[in-house]
C-alpha positions as CSV (number, residue, x, y, z in Angstrom):
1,X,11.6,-23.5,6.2
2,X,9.3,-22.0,8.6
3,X,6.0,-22.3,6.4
4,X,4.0,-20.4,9.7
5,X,5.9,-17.4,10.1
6,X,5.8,-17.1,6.4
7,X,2.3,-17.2,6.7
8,X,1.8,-15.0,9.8
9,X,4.3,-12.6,8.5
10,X,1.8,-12.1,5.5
11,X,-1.0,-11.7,7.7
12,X,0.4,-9.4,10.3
13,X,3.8,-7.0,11.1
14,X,5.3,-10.2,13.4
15,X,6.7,-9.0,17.0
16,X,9.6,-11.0,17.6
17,X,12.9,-10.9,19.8
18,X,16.6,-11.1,18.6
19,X,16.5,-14.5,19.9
20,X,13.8,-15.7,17.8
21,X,14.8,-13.9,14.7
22,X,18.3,-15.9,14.6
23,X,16.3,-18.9,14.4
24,X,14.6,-18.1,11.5
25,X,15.0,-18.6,7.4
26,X,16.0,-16.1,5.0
27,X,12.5,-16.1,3.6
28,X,10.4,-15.6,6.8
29,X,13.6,-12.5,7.8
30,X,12.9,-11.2,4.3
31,X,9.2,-11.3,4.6
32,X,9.2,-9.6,7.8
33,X,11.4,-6.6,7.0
34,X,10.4,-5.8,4.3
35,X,6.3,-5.4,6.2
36,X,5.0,-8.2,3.7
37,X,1.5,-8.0,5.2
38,X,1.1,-4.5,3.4
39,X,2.4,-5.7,-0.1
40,X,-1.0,-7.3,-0.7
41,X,-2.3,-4.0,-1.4
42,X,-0.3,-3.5,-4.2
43,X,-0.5,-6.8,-5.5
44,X,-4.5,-5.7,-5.3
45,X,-3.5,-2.7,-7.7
46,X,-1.6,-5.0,-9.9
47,X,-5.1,-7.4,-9.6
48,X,-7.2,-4.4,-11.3
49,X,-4.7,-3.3,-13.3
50,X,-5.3,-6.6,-15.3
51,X,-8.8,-6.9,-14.7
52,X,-9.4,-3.6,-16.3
53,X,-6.8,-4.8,-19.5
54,X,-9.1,-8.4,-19.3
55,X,-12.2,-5.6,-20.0
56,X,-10.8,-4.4,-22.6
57,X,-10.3,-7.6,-24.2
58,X,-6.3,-6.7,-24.1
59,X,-5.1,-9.2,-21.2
60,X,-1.6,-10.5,-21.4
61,X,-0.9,-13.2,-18.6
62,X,3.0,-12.8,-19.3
63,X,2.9,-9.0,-19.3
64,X,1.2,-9.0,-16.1
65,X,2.8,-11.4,-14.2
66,X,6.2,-9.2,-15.0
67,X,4.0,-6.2,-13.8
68,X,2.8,-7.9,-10.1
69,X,6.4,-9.4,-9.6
70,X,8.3,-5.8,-10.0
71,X,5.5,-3.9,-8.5
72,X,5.5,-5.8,-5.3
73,X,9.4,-6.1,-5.2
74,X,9.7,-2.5,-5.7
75,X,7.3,-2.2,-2.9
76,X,9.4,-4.2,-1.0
77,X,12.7,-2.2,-1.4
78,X,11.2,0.8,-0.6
79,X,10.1,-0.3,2.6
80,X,13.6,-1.6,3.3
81,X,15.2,1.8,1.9
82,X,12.6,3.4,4.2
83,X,13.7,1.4,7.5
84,X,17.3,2.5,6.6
85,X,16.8,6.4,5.9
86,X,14.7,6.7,9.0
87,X,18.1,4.5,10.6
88,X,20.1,6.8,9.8
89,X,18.7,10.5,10.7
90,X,17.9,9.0,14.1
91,X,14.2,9.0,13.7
92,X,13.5,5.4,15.0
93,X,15.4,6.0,18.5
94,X,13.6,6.1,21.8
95,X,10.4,4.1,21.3
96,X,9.6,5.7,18.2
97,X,6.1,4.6,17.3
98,X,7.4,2.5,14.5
99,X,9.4,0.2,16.9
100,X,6.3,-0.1,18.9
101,X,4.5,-2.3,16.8
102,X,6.9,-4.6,14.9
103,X,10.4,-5.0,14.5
104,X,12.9,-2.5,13.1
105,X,15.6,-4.9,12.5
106,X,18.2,-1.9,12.5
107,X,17.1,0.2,15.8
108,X,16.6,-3.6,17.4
109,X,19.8,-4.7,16.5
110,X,18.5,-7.5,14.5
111,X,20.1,-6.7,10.7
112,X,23.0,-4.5,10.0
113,X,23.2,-2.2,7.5
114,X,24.9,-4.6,5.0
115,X,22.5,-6.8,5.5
116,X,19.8,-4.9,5.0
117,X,21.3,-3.1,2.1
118,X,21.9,-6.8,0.6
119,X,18.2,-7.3,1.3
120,X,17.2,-4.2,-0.6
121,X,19.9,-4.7,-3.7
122,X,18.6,-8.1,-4.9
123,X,15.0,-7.3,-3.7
124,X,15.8,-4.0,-6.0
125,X,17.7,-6.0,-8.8
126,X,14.4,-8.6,-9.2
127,X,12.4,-5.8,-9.4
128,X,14.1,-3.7,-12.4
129,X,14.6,-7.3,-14.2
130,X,10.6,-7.6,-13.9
131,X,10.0,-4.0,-15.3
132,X,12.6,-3.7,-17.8
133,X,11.6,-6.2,-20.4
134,X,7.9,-3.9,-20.2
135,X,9.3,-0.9,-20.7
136,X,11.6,-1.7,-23.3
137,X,8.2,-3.1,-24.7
138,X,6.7,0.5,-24.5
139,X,9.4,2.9,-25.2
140,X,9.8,6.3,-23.9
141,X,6.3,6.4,-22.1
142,X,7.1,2.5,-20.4
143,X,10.9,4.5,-19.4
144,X,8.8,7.5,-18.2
145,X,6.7,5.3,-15.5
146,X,9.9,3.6,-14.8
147,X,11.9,6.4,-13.4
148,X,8.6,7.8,-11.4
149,X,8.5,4.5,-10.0
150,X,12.1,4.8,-9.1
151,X,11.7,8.5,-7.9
152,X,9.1,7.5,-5.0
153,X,10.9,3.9,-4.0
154,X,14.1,6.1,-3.5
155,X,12.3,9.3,-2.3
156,X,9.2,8.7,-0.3
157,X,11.0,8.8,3.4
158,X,13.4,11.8,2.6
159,X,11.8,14.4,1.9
160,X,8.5,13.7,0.5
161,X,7.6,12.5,4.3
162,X,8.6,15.1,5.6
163,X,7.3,18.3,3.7
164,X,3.6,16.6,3.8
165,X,3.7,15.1,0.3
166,X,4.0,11.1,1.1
167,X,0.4,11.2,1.4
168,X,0.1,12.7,-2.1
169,X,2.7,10.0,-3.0
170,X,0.9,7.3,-2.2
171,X,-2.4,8.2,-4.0
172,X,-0.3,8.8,-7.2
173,X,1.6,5.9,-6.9
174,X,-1.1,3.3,-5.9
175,X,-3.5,5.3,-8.4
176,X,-2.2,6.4,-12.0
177,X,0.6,5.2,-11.6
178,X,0.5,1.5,-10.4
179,X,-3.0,1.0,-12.2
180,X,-3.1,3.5,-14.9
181,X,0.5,2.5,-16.0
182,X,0.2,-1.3,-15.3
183,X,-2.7,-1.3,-17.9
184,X,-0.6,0.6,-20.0
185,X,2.1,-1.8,-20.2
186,X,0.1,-4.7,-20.7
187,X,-2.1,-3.4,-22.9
188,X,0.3,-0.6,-24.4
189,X,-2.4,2.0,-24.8
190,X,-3.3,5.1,-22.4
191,X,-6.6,5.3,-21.0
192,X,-7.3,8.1,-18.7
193,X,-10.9,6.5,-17.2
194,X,-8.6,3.8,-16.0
195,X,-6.7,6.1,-14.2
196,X,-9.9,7.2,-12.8
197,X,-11.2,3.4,-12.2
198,X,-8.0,3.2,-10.8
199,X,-8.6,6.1,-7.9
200,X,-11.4,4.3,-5.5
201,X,-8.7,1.8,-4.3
202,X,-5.8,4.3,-4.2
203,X,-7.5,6.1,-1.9
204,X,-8.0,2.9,0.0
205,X,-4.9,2.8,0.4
206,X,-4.0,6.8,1.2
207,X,-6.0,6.2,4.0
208,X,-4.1,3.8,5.3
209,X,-0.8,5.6,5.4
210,X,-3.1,8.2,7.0
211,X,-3.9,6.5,9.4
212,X,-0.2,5.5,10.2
213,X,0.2,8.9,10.1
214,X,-2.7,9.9,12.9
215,X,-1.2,7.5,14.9
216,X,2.4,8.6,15.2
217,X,0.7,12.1,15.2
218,X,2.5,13.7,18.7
219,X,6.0,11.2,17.7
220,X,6.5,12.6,14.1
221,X,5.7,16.4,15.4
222,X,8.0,16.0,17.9
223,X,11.0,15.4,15.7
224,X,9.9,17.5,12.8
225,X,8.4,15.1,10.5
226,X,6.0,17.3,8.6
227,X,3.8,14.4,7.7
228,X,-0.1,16.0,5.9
229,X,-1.6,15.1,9.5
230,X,0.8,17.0,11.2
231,X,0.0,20.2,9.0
232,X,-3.5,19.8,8.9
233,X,-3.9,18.9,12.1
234,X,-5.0,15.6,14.0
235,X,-9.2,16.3,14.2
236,X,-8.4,17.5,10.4
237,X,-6.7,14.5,9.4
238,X,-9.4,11.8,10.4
239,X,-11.9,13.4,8.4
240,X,-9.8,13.5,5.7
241,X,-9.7,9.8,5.9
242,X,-13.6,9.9,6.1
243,X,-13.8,12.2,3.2
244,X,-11.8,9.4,1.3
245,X,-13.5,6.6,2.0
246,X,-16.7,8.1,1.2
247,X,-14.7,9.1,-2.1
248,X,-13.9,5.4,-2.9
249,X,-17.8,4.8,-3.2
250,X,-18.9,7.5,-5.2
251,X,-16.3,7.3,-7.6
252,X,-17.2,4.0,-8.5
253,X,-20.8,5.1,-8.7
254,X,-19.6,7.4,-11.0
255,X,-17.9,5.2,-13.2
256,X,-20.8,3.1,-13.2
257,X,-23.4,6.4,-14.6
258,X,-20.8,7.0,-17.4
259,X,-20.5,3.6,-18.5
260,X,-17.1,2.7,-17.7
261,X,-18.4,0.2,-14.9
262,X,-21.3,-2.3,-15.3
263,X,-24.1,-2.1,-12.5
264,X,-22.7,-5.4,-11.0
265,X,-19.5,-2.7,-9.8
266,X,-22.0,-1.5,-7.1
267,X,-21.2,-4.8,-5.3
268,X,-19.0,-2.6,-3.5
269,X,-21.8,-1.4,-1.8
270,X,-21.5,-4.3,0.6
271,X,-18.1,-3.2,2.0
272,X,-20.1,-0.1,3.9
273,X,-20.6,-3.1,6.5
274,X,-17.0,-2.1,7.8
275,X,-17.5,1.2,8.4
276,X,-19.5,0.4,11.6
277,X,-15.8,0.1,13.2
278,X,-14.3,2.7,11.3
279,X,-16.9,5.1,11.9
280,X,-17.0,5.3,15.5
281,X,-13.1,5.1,15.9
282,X,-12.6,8.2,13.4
283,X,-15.1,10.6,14.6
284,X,-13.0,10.6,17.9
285,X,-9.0,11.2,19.2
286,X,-7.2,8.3,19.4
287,X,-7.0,7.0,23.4
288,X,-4.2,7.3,25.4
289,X,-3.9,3.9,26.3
290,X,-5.1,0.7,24.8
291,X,-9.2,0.6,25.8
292,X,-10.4,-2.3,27.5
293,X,-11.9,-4.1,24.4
294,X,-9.1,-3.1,22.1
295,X,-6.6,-6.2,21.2
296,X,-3.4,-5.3,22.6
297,X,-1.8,-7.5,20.3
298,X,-2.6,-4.7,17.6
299,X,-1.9,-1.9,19.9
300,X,-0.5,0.9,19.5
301,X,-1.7,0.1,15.9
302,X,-5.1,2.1,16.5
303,X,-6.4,4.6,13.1
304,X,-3.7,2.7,10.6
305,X,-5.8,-0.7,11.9
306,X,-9.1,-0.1,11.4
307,X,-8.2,1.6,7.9
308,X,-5.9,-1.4,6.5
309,X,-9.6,-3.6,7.5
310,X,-12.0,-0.9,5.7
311,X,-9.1,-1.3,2.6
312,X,-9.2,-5.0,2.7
313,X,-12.8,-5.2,2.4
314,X,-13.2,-2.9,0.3
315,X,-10.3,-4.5,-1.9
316,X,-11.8,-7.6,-2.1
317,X,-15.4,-6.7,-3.2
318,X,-13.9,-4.0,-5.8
319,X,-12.2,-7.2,-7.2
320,X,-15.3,-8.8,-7.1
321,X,-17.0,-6.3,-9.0
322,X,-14.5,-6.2,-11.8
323,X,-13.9,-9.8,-12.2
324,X,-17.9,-9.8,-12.7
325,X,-18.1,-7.1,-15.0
326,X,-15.2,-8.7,-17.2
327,X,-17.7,-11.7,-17.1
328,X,-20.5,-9.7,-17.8
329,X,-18.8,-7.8,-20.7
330,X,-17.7,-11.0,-22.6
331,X,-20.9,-12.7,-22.3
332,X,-22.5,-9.5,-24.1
333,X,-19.8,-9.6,-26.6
């Protein structure tokens, strides 16, 4: 067991050679393909999905637990179904961006398809055994969010990537989806301001796959992968990340004027210290090469870097904001 790749590989998208890779366990190969660093952020929407059912005085540990295990295994298999779709129509040969940065087990000869297919059936089969027992809990509405779900893990690469509607993807799945319908189906009731509270992270987390998007901006045009940037343009899609971030701040201040939120939400406030990297990196293209005081180690990871660290702060203090406004809330009542 190689408890420090199993911690590095949650941190960070490991670089590692064929050599190395034989030498490791099931776990830390399964953790690595499947891009575990980037689960946390939907075990974060899972996080405030119960946060906002502990609000509402409608927490259920068991429920919940079911919804984190088949939201981040789901998570997980699409990222393997994703490696194996872009495989397969050739998109990952050549130094595709992608194999730039971390390993494509596949393109780098370090998997083969069965293997990663096995990966992605039992990472696949956990998740459904999570999720079923909820829906069947919830009826038609619980097998509704279930076959979405299943529509985006099996979907997202081909074609949603590629006719610029991942991006939309990703804000409906890590929004109303993920949070709106994981407080449904612990608490069993519809709310649509939790849909709304759930918006400032899922746009967190839009950014980042716009960033990723920025990034590979000249690869993916090049082979016809109609990503949103590549519509709208490079200088067009940085600003949209801008124009989302400052989204995921006012539409907590929102929530807060209603009523929705406590005051103690605008503890969010304090993530704005991130934006003195983001800030400076947005407002201009993305450098050739890696600049001087840039970490190679993270290059040619450039816009998707400095959103996944705006996401994570603001992550964390958005979770600190709700867990005190549960406090808060059952101290008044």
């Amino acid at each position: 067991m190689n408890f420090a790749m199993w911690a590095k590989a949650l941190r960070v998208i490991p670089r590692i050679d064929k050599e190395e890779w034989m030498r490791l366990d099931v776990i830390s190969k399964w953790l690595i393909s499947t891009r575990a660093a980037v689960l946390i952020m939907t075990f974060i929407s899972a996080a405030i999905a119960g946060l906002l059912a502990a609000g509402a005085s409608k927490f259920d540990l068991g429920r919940w637990l079911l919804l984190a295990i088949g939201l981040v295994f789901a998570h997980a298999t699409n990222n393997l179904l994703n490696d194996m779709t872009d495989f397969n129509r050739g998109v990952d040969k050549d130094n595709y961006f992608r194999t730039q940065y971390g390993p494509q087990p596949l393109e780098q000869g370090l998997m083969t398809k069965n293997e990663v297919l096995t990966y992605a059936a039992v990472t696949g089969i956990i998740a459904l055994a999570a999720g079923l027992p909820l829906v069947l809990q919830n009826g038609m509405p619980g097998w509704f969010l279930l076959a979405s779900g299943a529509f985006f893990v099996l979907f997202y690469t081909w074609p949603l990537k590629y006719i610029g509607l991942g991006e939309i993807a990703v804000l409906i799945v890590w929004g109303p989806l993920m949070i709106g319908g994981g407080y449904f189906v612990i608490t069993g009731q519809w709310d649509w301001n939790v849909v709304i509270a759930g918006l400032p992270y899922a746009f967190g987390v839009t950014t980042v796959i716009f960033g990723k998007h920025i990034d590979k901006y000249r690869e993916d045009k090049a082979k016809g992968i109609h990503t949103l940037p590549v519509i709208i343009g490079e200088k067009a899609g940085r600003y949209a990340v801008l124009g989302m971030i400052a989204m995921q701040y006012l539409s907590v201040l929102y929530l807060v004027i209603i009523g929705f939120f406590s005051p103690v939400m605008l503890v969010v406030l304090f993530a704005l210290y991130s934006l003195r990297r983001v800030l400076p990196m947005y407002t201009k293209p993305r450098p050739e090469t890696c600049p001087p005081d840039y970490g190679k180690d993270v290059w040619p990871l450039y816009f998707v870097a400095s959103a996944f660290y705006q996401n994570r702060q603001y992550g964390m203090f958005f979770l600190l904001g709700l867990v005190a406004d549960v406090v808060l809330k059952r101290l008044i009542l």
